[in-house]
Residue frames relative to the residue before (quaternion, step in Angstrom):
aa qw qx qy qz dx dy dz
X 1.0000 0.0000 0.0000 0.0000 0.00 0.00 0.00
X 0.4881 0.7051 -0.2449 0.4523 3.42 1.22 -1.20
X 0.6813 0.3823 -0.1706 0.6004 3.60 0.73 -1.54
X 0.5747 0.2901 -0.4884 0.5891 4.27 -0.24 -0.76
X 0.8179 0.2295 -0.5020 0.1625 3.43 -0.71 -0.36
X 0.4942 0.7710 -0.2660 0.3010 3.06 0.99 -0.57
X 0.6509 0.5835 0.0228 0.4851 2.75 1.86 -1.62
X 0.6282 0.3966 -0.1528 0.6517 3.05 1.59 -0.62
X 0.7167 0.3564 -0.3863 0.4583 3.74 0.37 -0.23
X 0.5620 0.6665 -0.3321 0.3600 3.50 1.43 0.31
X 0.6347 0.5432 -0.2095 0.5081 3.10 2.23 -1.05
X 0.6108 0.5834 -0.3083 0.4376 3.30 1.61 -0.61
X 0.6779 0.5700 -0.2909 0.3620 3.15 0.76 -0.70
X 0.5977 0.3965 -0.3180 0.6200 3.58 1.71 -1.36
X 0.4386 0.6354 -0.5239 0.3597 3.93 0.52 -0.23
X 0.7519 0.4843 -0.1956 0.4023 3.54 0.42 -1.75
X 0.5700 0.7177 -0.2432 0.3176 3.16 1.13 -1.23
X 0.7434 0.4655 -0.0495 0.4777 3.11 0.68 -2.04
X 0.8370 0.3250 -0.3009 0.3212 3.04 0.80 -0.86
X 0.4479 0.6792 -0.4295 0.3920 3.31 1.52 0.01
X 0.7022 0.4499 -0.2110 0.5098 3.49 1.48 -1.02
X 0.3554 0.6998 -0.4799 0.3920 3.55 1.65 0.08
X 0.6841 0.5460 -0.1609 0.4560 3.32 0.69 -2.03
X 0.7814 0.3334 -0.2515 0.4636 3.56 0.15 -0.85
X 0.5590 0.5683 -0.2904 0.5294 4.21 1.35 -0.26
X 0.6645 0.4737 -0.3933 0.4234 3.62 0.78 -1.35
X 0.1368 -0.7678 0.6236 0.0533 3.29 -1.24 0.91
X 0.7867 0.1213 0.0747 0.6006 3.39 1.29 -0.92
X 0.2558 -0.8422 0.4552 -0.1346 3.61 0.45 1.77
X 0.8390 0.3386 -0.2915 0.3105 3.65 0.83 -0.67
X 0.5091 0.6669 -0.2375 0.4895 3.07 2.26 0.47
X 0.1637 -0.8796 0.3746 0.2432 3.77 -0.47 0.13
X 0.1280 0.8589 -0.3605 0.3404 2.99 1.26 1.57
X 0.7227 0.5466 -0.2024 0.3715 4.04 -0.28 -0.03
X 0.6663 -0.6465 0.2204 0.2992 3.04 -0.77 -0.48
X 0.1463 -0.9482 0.2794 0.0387 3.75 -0.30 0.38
X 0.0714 0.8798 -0.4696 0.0163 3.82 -0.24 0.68
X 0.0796 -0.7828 0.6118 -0.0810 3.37 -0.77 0.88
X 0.4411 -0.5430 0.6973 0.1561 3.58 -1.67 1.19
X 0.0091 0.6744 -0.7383 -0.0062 3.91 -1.68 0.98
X 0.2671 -0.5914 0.7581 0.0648 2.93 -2.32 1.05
X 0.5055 0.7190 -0.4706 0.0774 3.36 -0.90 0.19
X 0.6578 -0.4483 0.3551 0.4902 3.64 -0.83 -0.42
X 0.0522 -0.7812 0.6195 0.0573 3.86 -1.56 0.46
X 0.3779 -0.7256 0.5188 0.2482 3.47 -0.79 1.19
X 0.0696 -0.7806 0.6115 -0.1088 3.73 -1.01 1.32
X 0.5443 0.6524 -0.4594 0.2590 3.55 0.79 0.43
X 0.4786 0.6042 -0.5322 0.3502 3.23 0.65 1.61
X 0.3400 0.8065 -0.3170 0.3653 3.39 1.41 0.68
X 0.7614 0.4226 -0.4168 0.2606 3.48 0.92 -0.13
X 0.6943 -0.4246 0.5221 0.2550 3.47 -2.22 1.32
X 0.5488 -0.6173 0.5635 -0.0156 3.20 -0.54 2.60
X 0.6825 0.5854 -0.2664 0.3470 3.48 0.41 -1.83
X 0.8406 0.1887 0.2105 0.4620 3.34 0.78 -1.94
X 0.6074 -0.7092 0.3198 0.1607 3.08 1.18 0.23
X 0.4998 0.6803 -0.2671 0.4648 3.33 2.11 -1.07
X 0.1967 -0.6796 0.7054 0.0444 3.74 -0.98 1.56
X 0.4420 -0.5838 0.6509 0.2004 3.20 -1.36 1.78
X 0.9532 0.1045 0.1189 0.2576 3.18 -1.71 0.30
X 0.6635 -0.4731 0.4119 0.4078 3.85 -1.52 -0.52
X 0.7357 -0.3393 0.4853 0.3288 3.82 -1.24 0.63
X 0.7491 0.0094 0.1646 0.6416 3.37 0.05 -1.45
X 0.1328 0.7479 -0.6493 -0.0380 3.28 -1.70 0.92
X 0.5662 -0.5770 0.3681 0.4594 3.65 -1.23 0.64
X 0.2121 -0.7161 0.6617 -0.0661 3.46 -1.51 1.48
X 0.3241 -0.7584 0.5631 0.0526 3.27 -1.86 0.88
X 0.3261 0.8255 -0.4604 0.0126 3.45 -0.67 -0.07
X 0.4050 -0.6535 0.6005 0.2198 3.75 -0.94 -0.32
X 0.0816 -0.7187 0.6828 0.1033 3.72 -1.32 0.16
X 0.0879 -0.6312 0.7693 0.0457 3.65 -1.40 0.09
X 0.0258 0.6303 -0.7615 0.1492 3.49 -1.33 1.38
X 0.0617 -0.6926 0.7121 0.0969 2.87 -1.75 0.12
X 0.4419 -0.6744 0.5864 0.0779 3.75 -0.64 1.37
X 0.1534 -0.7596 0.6168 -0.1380 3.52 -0.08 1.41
X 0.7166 -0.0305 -0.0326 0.6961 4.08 1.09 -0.17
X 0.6618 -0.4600 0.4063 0.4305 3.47 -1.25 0.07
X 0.7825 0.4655 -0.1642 0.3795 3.47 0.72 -0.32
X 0.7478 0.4223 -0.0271 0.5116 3.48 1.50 -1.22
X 0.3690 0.7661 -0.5210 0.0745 3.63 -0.41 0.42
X 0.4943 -0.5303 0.6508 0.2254 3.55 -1.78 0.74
X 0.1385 0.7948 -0.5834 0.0940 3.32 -1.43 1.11
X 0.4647 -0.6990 0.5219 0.1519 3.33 -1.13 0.92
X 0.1411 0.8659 -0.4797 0.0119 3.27 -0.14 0.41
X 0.0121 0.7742 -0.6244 -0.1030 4.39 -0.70 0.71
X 0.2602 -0.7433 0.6148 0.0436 3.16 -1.88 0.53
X 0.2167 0.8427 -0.4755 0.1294 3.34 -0.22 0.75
X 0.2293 -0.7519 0.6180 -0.0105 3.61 -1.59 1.32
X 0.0733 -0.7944 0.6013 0.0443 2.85 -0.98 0.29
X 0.0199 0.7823 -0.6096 0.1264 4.43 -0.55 0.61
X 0.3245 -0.6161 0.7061 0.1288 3.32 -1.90 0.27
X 0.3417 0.8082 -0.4452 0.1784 3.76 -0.40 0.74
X 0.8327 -0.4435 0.1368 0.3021 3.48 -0.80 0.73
X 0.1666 -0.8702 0.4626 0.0317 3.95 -0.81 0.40
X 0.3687 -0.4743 0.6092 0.5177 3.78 0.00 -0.07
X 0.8295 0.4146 -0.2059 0.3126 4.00 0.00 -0.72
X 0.4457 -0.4513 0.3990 0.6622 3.84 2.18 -0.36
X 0.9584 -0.1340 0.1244 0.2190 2.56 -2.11 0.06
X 0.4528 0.8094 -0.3655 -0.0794 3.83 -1.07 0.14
X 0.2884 -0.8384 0.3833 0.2587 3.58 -0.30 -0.02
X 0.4936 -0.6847 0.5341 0.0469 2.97 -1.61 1.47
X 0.3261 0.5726 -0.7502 -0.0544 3.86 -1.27 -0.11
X 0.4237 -0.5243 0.7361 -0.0605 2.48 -2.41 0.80
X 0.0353 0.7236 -0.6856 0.0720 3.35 -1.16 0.83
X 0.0090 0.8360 -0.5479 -0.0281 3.18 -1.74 0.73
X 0.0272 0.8712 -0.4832 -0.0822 3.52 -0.02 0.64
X 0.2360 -0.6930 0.6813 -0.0054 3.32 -1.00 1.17
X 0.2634 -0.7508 0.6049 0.0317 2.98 -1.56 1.07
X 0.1228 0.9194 -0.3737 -0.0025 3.99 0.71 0.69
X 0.3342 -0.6290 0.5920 0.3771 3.40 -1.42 -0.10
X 0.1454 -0.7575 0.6178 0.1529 4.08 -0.97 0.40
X 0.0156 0.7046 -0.7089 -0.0280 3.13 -1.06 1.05
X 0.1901 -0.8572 0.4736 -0.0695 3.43 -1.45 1.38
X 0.4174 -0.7708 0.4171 0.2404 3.15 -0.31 1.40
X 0.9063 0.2417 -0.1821 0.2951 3.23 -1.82 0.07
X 0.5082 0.6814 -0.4569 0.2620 3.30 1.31 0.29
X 0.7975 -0.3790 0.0212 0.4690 3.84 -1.59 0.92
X 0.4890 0.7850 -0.2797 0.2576 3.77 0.89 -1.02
X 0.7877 0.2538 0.1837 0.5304 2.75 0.56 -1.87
X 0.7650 0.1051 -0.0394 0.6342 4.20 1.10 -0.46
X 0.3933 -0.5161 0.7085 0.2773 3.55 -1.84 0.41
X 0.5278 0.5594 -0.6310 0.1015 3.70 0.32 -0.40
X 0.8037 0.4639 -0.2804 0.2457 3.52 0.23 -0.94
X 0.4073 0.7919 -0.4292 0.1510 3.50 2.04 -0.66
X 0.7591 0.4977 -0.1269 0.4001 3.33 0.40 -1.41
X 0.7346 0.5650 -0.2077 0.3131 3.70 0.93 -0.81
X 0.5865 -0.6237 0.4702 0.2143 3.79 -0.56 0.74
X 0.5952 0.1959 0.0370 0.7784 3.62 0.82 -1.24
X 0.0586 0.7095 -0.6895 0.1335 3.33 -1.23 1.62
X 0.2310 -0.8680 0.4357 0.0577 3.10 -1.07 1.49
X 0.1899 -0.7870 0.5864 0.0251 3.74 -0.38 0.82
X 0.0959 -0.6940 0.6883 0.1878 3.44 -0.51 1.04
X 0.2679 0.8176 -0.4528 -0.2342 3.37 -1.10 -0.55
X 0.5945 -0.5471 0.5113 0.2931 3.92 -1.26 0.34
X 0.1403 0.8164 -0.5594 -0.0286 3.62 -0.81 0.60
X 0.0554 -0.7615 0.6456 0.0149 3.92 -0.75 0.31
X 0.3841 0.6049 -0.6545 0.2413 3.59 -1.87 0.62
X 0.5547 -0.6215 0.4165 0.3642 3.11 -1.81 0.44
X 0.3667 -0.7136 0.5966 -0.0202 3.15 -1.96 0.23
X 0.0673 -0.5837 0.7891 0.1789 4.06 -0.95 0.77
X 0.1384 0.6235 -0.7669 0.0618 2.85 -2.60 0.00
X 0.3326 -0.7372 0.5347 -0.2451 2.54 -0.80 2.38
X 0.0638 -0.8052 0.5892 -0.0213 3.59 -0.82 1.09
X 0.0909 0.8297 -0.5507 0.0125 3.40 -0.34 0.09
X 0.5111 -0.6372 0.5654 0.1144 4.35 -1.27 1.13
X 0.4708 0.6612 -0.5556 -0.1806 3.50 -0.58 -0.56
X 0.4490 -0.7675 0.4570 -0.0226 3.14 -0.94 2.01
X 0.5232 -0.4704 0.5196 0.4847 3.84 -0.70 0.16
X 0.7949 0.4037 -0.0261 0.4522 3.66 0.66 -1.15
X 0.3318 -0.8382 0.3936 0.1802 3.30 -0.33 1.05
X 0.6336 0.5172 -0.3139 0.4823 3.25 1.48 -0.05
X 0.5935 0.5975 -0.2023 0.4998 3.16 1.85 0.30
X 0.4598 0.7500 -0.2628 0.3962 3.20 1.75 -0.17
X 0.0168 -0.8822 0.4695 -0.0308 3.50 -0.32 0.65
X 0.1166 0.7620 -0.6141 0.1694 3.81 -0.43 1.31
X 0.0648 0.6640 -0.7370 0.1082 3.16 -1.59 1.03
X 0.1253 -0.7369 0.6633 -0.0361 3.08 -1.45 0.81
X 0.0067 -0.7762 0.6270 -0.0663 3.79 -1.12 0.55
X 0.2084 -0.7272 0.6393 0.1381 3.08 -1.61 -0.01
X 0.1380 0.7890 -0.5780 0.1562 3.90 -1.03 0.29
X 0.4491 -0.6353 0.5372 0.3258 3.61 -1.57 -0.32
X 0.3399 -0.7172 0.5907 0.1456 3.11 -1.37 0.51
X 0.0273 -0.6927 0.7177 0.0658 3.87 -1.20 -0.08
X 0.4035 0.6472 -0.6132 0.2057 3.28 -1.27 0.56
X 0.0942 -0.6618 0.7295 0.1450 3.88 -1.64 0.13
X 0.2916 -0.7603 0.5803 -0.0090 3.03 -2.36 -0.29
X 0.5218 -0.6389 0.4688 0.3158 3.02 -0.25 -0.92
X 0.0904 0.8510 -0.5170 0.0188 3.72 -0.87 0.89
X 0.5184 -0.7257 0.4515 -0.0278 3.23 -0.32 1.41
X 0.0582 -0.8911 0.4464 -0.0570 3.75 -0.14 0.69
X 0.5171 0.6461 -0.5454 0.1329 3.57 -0.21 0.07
X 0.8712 -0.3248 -0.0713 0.3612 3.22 -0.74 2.04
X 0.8369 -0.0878 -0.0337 0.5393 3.64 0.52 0.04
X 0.5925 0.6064 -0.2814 0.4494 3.44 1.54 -0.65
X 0.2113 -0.7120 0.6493 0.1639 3.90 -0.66 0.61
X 0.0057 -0.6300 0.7742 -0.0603 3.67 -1.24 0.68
X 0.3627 0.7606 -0.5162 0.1531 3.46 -1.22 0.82
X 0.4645 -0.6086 0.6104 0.2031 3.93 -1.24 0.53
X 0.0169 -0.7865 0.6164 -0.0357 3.76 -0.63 0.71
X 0.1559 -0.7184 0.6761 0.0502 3.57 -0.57 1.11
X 0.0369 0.7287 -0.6763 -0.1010 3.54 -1.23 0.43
X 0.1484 0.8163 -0.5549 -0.0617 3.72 -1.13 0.48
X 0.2180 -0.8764 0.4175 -0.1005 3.13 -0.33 2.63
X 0.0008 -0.6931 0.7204 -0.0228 3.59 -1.13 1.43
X 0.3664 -0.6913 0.5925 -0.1920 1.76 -1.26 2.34
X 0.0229 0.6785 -0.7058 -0.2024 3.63 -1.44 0.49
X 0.3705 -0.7252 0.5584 0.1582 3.24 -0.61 1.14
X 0.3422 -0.5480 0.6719 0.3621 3.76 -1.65 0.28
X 0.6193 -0.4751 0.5867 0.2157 3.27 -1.85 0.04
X 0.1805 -0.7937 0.5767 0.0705 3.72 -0.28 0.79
X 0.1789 0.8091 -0.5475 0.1164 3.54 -0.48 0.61
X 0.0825 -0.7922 0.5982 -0.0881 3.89 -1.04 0.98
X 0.3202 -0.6736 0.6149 0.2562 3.43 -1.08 1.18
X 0.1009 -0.7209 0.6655 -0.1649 3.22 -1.37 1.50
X 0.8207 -0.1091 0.0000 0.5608 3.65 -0.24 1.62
X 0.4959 -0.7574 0.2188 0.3641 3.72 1.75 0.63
X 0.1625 0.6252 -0.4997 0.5771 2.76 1.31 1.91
X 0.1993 -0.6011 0.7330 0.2484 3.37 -1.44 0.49
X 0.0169 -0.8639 0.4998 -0.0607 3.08 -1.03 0.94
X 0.2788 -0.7528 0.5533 0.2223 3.82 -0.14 1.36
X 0.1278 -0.6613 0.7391 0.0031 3.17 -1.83 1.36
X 0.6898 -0.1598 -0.1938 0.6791 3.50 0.48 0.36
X 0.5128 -0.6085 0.5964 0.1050 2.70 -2.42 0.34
X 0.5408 -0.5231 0.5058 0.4219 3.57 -0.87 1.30
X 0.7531 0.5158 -0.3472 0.2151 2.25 -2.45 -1.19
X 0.7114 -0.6260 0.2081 0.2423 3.36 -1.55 1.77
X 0.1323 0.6506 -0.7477 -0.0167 3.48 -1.41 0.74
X 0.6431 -0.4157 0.6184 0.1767 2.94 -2.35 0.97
X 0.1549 0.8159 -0.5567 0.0192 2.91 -1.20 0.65
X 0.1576 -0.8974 0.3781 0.1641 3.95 -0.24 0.67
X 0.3309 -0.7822 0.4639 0.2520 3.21 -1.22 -0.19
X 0.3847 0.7744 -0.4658 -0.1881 3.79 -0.70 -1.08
X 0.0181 0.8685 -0.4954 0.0036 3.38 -0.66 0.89
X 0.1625 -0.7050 0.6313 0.2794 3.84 -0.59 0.32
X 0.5177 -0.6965 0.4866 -0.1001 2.94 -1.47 1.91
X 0.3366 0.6712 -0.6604 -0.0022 4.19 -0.45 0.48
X 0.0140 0.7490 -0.6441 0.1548 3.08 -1.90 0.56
X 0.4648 -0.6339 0.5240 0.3279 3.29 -1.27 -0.61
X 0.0929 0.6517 -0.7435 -0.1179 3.86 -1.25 0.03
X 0.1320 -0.7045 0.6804 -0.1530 2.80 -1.54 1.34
């Protein structure tokens, strides 16, 4: 608990930050050009976690996830973005108690609808709304740590992702819903145990999802 919060008063703080330097950066507000960064809450699928060995399922299906993104709008319509995901939980072992995080970073392109270029919808309006569609590749790294080292469990993959959302505008401030949907090929994880090789997780492709609601700044 100690750590989520911790973890969270870290996003608030770069939240304030940015956006104080949003206001004092924005030069030209009624475009949707520049650059942009936003702090996320929301929910991550994790239900690739169970101990091959034992059989023992870490934790919940879905758990509550953090992360952050950095883009940069290169036209009103197109932009590269960075984007990370990350969980963190406490949850059962063949050995007691432990805790898991996950991380994912995705590397996407965003294309956004209805923006000034291409539509009048948003010209006139205070609160401008930008759906948009995004795709690109992605790693994602899991890692156990168990009382018991023979209980430890890491896996790590790579893959593409597709998904969109929603972006929310009102003059420098970002508001927004972020879907993510990650295919993963995972590596096989495997440890000599009593001088056995022994698979703890299994390779080979899993689905994975996101959803997070997004605030921030674009400038």
């Amino acid at each position: 608990m100690e750590k989520r919060c911790y973890f969270f008063k870290t996003f608030v703080m770069f939240l304030i930050v940015f956006g104080f330097s949003g206001k004092l950066l924005a030069t030209d507000l009624e475009n949707h050009k520049g650059s942009y960064i936003y702090s996320m809450v929301g929910f991550m699928d994790l239900s690739h976690d169970t101990n091959d060995r034992t059989g023992t399922e870490f934790g919940n299906d879905i758990e509550l996830g953090y992360g952050f993104t950095y883009g940069h709008n290169i036209t009103d319509w197109i932009a590269p973005e960075l984007q990370f995901s990350y969980s963190t939980k406490t949850g059962n072992t063949p050995s007691g108690t432990g805790r898991e995080h996950a991380l994912t970073v995705r590397l996407n392109g965003k294309y956004s609808f209805l923006t000034t270029q291409y539509s009048d919808f948003n010209k006139d309006r205070s609160w401008k709304i930008y759906p948009y569609a995004k795709a690109g590749g992605l790693a994602h790294a899991l890692f156990v740590n168990a009382p018991n080292d023979d209980d430890k469990v890491g896996a790590w993959g790579y893959g593409f992702g597709l998904g969109g959302g929603l972006e929310v505008d009102y003059k420098a401030l970002y508001l927004g819903l972020d879907l993510s949907n990650d295919l993963v090929f995972l590596q096989e994880y495997k440890k000599v145990i009593a001088g056995v090789d022994t698979t703890i997780l299994s390779g080979g492709f899993d689905y994975q999802i996101s959803v997070m609601a997004a605030v921030g700044v674009h400038f």
